[in-house]
Backbone as CSV, one residue per row, in Angstrom:
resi,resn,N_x,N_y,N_z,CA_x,CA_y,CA_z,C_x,C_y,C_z
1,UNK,21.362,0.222,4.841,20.579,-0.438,3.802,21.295,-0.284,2.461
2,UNK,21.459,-1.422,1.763,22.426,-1.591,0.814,21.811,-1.734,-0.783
3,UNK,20.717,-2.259,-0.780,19.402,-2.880,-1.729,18.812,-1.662,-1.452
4,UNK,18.008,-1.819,-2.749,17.040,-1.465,-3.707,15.742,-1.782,-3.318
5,UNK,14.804,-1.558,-2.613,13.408,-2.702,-2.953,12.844,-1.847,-3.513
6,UNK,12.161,-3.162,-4.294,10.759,-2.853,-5.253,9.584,-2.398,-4.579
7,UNK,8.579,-1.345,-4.734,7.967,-1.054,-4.098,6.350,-0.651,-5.067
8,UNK,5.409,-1.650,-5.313,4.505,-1.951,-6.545,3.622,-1.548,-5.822
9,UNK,2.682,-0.615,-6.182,1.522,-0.069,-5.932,0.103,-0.480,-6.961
10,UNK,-0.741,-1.337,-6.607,-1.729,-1.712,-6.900,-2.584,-0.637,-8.008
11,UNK,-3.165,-0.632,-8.982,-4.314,0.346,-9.699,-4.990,-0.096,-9.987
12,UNK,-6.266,0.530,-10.006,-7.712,-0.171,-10.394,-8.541,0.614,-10.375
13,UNK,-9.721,0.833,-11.478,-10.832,1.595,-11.459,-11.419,1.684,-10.094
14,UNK,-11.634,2.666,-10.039,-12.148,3.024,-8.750,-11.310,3.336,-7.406
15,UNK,-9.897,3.366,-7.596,-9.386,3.434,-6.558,-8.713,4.617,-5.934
16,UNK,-9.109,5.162,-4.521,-9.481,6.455,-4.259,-8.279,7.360,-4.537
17,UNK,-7.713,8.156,-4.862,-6.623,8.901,-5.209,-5.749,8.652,-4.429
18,UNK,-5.949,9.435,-3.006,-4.885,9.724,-2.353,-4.680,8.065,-1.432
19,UNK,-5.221,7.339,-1.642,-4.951,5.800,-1.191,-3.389,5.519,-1.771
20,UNK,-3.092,5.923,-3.039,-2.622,5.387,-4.308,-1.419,6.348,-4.058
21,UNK,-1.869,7.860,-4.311,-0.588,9.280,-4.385,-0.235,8.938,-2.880
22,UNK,-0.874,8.793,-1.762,0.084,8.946,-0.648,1.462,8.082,-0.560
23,UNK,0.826,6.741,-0.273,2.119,5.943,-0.297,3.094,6.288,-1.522
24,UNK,2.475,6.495,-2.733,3.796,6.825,-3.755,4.502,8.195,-2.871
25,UNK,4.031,8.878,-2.988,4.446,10.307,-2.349,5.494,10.350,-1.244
26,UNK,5.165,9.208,-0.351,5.893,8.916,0.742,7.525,8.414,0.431
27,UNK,7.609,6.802,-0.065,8.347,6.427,-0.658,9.154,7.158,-1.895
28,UNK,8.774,7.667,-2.792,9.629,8.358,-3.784,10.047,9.637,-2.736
29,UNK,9.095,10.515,-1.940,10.077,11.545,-1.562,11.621,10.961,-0.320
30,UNK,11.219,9.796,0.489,11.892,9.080,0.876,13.246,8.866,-0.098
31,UNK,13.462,8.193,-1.094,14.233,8.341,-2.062,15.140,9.583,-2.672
32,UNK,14.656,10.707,-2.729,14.846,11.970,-2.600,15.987,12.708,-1.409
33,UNK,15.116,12.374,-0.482,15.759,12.541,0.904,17.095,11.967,1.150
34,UNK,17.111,10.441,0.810,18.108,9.774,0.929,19.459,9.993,-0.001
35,UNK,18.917,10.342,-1.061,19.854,10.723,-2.231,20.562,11.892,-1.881
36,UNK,19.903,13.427,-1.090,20.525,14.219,-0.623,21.887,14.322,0.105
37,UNK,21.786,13.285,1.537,22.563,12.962,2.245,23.562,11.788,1.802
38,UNK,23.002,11.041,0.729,24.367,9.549,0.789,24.168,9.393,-1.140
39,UNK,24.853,10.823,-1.753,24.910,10.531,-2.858,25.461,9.459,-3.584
40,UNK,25.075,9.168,-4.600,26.185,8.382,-5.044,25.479,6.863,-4.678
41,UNK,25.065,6.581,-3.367,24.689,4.890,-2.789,23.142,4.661,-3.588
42,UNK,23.117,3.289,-3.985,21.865,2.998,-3.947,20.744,3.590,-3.347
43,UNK,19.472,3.698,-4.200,18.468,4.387,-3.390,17.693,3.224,-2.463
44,UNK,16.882,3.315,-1.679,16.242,2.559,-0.575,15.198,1.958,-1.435
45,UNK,14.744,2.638,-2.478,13.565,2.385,-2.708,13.272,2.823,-4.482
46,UNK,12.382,1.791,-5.684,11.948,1.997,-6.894,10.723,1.051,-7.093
47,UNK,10.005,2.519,-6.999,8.575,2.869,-6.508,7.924,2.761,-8.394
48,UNK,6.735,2.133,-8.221,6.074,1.699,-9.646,4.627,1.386,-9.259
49,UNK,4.022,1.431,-10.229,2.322,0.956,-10.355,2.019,0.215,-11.329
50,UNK,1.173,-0.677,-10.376,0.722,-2.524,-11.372,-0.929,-2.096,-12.017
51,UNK,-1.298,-2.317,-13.179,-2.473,-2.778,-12.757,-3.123,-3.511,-14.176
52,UNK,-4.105,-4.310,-13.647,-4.527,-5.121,-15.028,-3.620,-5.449,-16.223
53,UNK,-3.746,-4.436,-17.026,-3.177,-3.943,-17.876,-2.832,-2.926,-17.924
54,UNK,-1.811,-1.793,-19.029,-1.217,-0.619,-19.359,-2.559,0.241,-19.740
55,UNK,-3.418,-0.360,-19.524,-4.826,1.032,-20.161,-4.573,1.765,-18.948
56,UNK,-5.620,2.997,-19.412,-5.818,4.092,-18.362,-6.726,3.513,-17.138
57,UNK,-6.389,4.019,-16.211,-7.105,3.827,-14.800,-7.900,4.982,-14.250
58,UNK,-9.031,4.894,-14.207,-10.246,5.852,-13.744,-10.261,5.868,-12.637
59,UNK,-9.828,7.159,-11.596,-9.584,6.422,-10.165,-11.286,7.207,-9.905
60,UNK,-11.358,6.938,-8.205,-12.559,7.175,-8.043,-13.442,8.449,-7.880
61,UNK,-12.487,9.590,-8.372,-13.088,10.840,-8.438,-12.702,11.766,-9.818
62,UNK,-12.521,10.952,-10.687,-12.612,10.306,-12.060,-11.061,11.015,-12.852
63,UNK,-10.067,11.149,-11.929,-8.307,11.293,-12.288,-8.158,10.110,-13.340
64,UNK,-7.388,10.359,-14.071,-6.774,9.083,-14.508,-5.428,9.440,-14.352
65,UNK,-4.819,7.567,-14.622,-3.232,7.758,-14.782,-3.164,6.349,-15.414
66,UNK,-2.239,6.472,-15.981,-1.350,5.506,-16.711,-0.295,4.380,-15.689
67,UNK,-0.891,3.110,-15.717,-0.093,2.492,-14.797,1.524,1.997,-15.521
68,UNK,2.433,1.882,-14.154,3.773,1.756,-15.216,3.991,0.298,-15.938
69,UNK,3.527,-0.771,-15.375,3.152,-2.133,-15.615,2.089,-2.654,-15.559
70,UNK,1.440,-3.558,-16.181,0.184,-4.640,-15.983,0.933,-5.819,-15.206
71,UNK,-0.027,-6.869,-14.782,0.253,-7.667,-14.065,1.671,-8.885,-14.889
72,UNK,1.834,-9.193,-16.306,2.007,-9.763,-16.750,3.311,-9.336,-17.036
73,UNK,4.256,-7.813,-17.167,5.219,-7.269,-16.861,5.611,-6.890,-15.715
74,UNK,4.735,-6.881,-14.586,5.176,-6.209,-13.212,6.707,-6.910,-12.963
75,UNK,7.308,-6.473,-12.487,9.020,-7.091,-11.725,8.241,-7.289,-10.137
76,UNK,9.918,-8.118,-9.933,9.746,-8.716,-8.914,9.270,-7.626,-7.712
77,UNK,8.027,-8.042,-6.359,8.058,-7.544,-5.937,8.390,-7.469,-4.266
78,UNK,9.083,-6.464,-3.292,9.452,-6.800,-2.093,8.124,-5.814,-1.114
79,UNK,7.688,-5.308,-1.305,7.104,-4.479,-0.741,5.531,-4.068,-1.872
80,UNK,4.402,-4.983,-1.039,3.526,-4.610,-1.835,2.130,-3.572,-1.260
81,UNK,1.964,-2.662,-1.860,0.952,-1.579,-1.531,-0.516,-1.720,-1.727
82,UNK,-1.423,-2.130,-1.604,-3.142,-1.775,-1.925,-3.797,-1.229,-1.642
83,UNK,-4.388,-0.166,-2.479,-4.770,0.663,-2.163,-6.256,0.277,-1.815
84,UNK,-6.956,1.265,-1.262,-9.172,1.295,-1.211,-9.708,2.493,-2.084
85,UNK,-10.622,2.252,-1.732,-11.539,3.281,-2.813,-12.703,2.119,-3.006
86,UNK,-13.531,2.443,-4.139,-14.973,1.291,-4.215,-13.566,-0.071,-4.905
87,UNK,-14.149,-1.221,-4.413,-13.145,-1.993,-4.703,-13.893,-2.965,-4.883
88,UNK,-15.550,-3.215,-5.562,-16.041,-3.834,-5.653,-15.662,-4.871,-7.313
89,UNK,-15.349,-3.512,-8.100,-14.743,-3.918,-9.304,-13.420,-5.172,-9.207
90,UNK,-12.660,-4.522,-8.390,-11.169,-5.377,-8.484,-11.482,-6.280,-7.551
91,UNK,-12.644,-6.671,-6.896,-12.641,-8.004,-5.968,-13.483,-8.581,-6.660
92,UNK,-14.359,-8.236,-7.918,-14.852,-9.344,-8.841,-13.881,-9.768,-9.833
93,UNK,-12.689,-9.271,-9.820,-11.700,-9.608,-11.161,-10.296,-10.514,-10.288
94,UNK,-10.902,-11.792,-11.381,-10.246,-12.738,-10.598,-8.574,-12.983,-10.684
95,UNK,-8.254,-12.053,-11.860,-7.011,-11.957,-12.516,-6.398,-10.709,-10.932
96,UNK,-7.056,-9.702,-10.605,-6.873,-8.762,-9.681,-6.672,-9.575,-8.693
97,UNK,-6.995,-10.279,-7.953,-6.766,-11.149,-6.949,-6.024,-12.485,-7.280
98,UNK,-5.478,-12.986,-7.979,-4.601,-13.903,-8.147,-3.053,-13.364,-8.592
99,UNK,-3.408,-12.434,-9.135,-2.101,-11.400,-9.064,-1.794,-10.887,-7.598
100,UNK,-2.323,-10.668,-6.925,-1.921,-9.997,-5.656,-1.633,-11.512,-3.949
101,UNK,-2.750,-12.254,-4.947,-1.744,-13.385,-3.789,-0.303,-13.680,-4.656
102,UNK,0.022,-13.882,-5.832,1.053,-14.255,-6.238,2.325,-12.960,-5.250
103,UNK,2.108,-12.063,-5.734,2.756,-11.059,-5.192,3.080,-11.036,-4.027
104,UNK,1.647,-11.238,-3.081,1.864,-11.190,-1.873,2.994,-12.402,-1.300
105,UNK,3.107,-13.316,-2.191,4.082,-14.320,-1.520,5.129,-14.683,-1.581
106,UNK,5.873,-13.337,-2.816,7.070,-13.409,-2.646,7.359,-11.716,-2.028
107,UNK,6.612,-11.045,-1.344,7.083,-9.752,-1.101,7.229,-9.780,0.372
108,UNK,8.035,-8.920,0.577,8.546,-8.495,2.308,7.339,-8.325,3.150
109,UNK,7.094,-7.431,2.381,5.846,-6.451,2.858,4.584,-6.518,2.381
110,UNK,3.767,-6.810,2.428,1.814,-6.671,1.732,1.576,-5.719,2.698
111,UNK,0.791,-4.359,2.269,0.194,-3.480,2.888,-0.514,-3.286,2.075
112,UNK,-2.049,-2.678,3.067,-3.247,-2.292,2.511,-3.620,-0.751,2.985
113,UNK,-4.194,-0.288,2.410,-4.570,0.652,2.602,-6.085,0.865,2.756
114,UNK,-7.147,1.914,3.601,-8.072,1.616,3.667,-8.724,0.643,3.302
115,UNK,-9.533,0.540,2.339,-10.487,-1.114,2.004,-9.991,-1.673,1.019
116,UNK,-8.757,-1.223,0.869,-7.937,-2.178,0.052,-7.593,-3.933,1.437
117,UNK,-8.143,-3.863,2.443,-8.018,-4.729,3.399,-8.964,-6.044,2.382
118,UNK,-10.053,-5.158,2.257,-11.471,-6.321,1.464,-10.343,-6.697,0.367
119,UNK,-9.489,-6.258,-0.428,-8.760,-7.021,-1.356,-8.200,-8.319,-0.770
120,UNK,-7.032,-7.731,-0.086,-6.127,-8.626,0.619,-7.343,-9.935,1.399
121,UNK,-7.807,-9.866,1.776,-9.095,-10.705,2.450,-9.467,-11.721,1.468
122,UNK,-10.242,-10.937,0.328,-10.472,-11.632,-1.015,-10.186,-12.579,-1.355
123,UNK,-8.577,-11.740,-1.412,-7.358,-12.774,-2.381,-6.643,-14.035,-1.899
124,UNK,-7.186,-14.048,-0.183,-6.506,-15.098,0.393,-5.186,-14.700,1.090
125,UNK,-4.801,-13.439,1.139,-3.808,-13.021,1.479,-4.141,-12.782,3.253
126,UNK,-5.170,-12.277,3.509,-5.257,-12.222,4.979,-6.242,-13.571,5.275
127,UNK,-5.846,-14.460,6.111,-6.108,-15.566,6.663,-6.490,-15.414,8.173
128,UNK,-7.413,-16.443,8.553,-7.946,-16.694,9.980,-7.837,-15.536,10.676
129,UNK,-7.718,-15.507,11.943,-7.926,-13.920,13.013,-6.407,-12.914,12.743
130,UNK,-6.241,-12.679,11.980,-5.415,-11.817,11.569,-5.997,-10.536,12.143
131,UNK,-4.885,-9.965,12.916,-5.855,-8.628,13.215,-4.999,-7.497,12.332
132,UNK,-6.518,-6.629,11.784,-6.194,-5.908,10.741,-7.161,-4.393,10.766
133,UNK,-6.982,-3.982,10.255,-8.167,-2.516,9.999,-8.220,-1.393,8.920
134,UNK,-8.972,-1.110,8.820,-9.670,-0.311,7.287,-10.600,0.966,7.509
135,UNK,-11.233,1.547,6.967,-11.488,2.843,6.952,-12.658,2.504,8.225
136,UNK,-12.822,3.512,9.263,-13.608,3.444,10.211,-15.152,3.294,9.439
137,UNK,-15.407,3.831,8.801,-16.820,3.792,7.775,-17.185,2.178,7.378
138,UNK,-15.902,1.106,7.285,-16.245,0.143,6.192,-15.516,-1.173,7.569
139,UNK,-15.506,-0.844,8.784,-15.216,-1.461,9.979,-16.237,-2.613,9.987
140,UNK,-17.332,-2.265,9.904,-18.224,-3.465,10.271,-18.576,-4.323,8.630
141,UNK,-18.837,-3.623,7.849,-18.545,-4.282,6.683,-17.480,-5.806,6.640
142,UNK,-16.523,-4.756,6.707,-15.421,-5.830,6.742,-15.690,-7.105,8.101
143,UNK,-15.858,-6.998,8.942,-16.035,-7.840,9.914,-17.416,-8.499,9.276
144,UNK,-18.560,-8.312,9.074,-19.805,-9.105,8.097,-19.111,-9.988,6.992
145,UNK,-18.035,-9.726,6.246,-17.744,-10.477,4.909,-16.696,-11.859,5.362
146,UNK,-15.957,-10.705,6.373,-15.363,-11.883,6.672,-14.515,-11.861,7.675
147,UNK,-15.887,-12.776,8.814,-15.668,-13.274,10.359,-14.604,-13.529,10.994
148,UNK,-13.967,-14.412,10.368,-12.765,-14.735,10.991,-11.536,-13.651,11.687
149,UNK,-11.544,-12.538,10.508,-10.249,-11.463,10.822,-11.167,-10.970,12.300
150,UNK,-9.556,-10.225,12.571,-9.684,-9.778,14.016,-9.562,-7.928,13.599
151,UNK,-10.739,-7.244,13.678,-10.760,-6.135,12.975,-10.842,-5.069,13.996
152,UNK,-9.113,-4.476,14.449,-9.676,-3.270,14.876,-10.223,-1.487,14.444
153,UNK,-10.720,-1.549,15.796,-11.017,0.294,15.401,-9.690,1.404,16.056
154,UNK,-10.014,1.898,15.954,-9.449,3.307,16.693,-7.938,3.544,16.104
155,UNK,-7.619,2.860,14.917,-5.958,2.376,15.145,-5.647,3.512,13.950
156,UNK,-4.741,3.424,13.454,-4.245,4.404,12.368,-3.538,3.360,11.153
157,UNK,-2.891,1.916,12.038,-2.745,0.899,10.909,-1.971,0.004,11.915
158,UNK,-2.190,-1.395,11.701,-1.563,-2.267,12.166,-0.404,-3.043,11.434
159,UNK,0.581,-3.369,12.226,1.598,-3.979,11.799,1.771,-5.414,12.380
160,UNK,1.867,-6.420,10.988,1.390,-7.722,11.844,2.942,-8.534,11.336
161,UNK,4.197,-7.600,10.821,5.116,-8.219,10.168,5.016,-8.002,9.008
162,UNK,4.472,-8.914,8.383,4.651,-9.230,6.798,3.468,-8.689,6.376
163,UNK,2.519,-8.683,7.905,1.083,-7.527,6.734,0.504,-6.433,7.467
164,UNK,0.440,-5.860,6.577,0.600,-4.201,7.236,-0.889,-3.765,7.412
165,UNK,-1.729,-3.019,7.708,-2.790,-2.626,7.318,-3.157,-1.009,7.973
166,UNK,-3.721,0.051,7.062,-3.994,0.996,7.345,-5.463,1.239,7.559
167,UNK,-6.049,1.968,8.664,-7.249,3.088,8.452,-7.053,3.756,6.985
168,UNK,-8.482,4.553,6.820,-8.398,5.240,5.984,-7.921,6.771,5.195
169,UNK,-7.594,6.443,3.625,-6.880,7.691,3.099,-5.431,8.340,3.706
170,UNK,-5.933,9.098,4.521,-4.664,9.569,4.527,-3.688,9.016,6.296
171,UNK,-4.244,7.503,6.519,-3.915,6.726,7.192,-2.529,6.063,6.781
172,UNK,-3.102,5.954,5.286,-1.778,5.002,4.370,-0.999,6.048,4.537
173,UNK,-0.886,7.348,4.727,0.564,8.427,4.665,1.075,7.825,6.210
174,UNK,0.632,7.587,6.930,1.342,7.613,8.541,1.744,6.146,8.371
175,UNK,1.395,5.010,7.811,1.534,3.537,7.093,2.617,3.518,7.150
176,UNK,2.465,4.374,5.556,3.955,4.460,4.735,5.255,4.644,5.551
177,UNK,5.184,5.974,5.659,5.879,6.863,6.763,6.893,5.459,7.585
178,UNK,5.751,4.872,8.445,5.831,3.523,9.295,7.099,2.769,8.624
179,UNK,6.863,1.957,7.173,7.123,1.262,6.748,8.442,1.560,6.390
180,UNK,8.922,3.296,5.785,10.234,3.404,5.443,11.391,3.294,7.068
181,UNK,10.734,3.703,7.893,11.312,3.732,9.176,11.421,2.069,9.544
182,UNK,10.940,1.461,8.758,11.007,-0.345,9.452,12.035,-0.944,8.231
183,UNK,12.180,-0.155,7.449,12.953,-0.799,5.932,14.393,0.200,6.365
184,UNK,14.290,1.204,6.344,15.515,2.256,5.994,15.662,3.183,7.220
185,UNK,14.873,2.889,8.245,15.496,3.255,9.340,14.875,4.901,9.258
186,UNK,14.450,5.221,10.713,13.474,6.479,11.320,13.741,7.616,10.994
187,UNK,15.251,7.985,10.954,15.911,9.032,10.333,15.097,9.715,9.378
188,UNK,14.970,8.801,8.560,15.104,8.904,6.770,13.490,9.422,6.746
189,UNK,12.828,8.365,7.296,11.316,8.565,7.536,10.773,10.121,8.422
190,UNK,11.821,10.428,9.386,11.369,11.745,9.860,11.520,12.721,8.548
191,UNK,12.835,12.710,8.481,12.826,13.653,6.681,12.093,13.770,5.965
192,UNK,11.568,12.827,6.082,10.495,12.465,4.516,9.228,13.312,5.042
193,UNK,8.612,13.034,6.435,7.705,13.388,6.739,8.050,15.459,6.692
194,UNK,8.580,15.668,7.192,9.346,17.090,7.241,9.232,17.852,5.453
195,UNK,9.537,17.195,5.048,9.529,17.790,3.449,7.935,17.564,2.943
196,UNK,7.359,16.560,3.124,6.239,16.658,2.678,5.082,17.210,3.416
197,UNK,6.011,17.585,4.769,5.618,19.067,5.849,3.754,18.556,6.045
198,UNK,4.361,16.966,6.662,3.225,16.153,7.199,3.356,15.626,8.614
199,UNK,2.489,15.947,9.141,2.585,15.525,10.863,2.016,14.224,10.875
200,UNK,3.155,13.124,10.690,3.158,12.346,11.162,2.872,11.409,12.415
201,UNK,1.746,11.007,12.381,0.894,10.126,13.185,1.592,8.982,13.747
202,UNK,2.637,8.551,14.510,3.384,7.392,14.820,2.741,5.886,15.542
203,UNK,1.729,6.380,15.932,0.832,4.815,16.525,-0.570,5.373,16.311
């Protein structure tokens, strides 16, 4: 792997912490890892957070953080992240969902994370029987809003190609994990998991 991808992580009031810190966590220590062994080469991965605007973000157990871009500076993106948490806020904000189909359609990757699925759904990004899945708690929810997807249980996250989808919280860590091993190859991804001295969930 020779490139760089962009790797934009979604923010929004309410959105559950570790939805948000895992996948960063994953990917930047990924980066880390890689830098050890092949100094000097491009890193795999430059990892950032979108949201609204540059204000502070109240996540849902009332952390804040400072996102690195709003929608209107975000860079290009190849690999896009969404997180869950209450996501009732960012699926009434229509700027939140027209930003994330834009995104979603020039990026490699759209992944969701727990009920960050109800985003992607929202936004038009997941279409007809797409089979997909979200926090076991918000399973039937999601299947009530909207019929069409093909919503499983029992899974840890599905990979449909271009759209990724996780169970919940700390589902998106075994996701992630997933995703650097499909971008930068298993190696890199066992490492990663090893340092952040996480037992990695593989299906």
């Amino acid at each position: 792997m020779t490139e760089t991808l962009q790797v934009a992580i979604l923010a929004f009031d309410d959105v559950e912490a570790l939805d948000l810190a895992g996948p960063y966590e994953v990917f930047t220590t990924a980066v880390r890892m890689h830098q050890r062994t092949a100094a000097g080469a491009a890193a795999p991965f430059a990892v950032y957070s979108v949201a609204r605007n540059k204000s502070p973000v109240r996540m849902r157990a009332g952390l804040q953080m400072l996102p690195d871009h709003g929608f209107d500076d975000a860079p290009a993106v190849d690999v896009l992240i969404v997180p869950g948490g209450v996501v009732d806020g960012a699926m009434a904000c229509r700027a939140t969902l027209e930003w994330l189909a834009h995104a979603s359609r020039s990026a490699r990757i759209t992944a969701s994370v727990c009920t960050g699925a109800f985003l992607l759904a929202a936004s038009g990004v997941l279409k007809g029987d797409e089979a997909v899945t979200t926090h076991w708690e918000d399973i039937a929810d999601l299947r009530g809003r909207f019929p069409a997807l093909d919503v499983r249980e029992g899974v840890r996250w599905v990979d449909r190609g271009g759209i990724v989808t996780s169970a919940g919280i700390t589902a998106g860590i075994d996701m992630s994990l997933h995703l650097v091993a499909r971008l930068a190859g298993e190696p890199l991804a066992l490492r990663t998991a090893r340092q952040m001295d996480f037992a990695w969930t593989r299906a």
